[in-house]
DRENTORTI-168371 format. One record per atom (N, C-alpha, C): y, x, z; residue in one letter. Coordinates in pm, whole numbers, plus 32768, in hexadecimal, padded with zeros to 4 digits. Layout:
YXZA/...
This chain:
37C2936CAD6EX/381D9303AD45X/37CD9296ACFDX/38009206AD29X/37A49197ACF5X/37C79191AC4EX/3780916FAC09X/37A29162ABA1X/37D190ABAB8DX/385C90B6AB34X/384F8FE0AAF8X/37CB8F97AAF1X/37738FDEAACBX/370A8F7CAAA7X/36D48F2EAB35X/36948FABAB77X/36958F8FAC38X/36FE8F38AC6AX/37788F29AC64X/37BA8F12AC98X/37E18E51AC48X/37A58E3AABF5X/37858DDAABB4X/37608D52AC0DX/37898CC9AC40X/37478C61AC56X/36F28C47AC21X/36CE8C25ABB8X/365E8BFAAB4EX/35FA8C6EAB43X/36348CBEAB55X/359D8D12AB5FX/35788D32ABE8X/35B68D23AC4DX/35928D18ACCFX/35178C91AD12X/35778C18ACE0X/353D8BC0ACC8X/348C8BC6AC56X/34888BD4ABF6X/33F08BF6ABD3X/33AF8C96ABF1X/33FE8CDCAC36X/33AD8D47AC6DX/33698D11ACF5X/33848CCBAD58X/33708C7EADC5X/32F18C43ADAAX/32F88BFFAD6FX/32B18B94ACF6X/32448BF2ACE2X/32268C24AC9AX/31E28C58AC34X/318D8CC4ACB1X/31CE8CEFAD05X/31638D5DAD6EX/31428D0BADE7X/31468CA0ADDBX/31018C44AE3CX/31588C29AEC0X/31FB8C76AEC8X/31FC8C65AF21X/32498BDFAF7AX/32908BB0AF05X/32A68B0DAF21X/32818AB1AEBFX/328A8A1FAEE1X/325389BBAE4EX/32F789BEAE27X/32D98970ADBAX/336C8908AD7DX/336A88B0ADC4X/33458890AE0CX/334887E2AE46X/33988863AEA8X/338288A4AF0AX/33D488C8AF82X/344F88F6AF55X/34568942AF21X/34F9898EAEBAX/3551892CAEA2X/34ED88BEAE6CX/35778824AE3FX/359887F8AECFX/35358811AF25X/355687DAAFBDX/35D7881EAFF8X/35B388BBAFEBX/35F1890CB040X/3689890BAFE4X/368A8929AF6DX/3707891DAF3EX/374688C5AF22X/3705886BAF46X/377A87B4AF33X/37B587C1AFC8X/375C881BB040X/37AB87D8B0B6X/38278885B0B6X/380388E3B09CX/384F8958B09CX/38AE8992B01EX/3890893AAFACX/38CC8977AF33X/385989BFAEEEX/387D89DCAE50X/382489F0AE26X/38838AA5AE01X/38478AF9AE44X/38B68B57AE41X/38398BF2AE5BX/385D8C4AAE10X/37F08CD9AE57X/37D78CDFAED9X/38638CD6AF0FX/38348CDDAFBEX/37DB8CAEB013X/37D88C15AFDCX/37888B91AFF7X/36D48BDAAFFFX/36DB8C0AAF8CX/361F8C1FAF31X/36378CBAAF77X/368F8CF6AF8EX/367A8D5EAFD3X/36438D60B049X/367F8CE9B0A3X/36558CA6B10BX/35C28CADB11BX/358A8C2DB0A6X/350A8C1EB09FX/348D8CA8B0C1X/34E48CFAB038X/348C8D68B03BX/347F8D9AB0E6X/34DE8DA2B12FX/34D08DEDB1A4X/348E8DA7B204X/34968D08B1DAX/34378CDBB281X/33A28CEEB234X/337B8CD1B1C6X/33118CDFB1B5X/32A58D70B192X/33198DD6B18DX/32DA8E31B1ABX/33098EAEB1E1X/33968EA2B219X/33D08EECB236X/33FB8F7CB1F1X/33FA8F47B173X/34658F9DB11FX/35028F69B10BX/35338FD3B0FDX/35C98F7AB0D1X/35FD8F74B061X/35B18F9CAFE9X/35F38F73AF65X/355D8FB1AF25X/352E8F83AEA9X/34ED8FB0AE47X/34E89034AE31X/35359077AE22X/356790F8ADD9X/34F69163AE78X/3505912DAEF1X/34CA9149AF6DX/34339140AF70X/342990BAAF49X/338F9087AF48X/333390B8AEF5X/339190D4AE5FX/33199143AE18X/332491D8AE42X/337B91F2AE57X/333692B0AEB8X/330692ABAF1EX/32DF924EAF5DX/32759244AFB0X/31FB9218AFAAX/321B91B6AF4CX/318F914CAF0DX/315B919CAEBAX/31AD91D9AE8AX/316B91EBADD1X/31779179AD9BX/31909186ACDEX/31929133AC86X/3209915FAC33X/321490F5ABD7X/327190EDAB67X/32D59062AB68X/332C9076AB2DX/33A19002AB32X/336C8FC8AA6BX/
């Protein structure tokens, strides 16, 4: 089960950020044309690496939130 914090915009948004896997310049791109919404950055996460949520990407990746 995801925990609130995961399930967070703002921390979706600088978790993205912060592990290289999108800039801020694209996120303001992608969520001005889609909304600025989890689903949206969920999105992100999956074309760019084909995970579908955070909570996914670290039991596979490894790491910490």
């Amino acid at each position: 089960m995801k925990t609130i914090e995961l399930q967070n915009e703002d921390h979706a948004w600088q978790f993205l950020v912060e592990y290289g896997i999108a800039k801020a310049s694209e996120l303001r791109m992608v969520t001005g044309i889609m909304g600025f919404s989890l689903d949206t950055l969920n999105h992100v996460l999956y074309y760019q690496t084909g995970y579908h949520d955070i909570e996914q990407y670290l039991e596979c990746e490894g790491g910490e939130v």
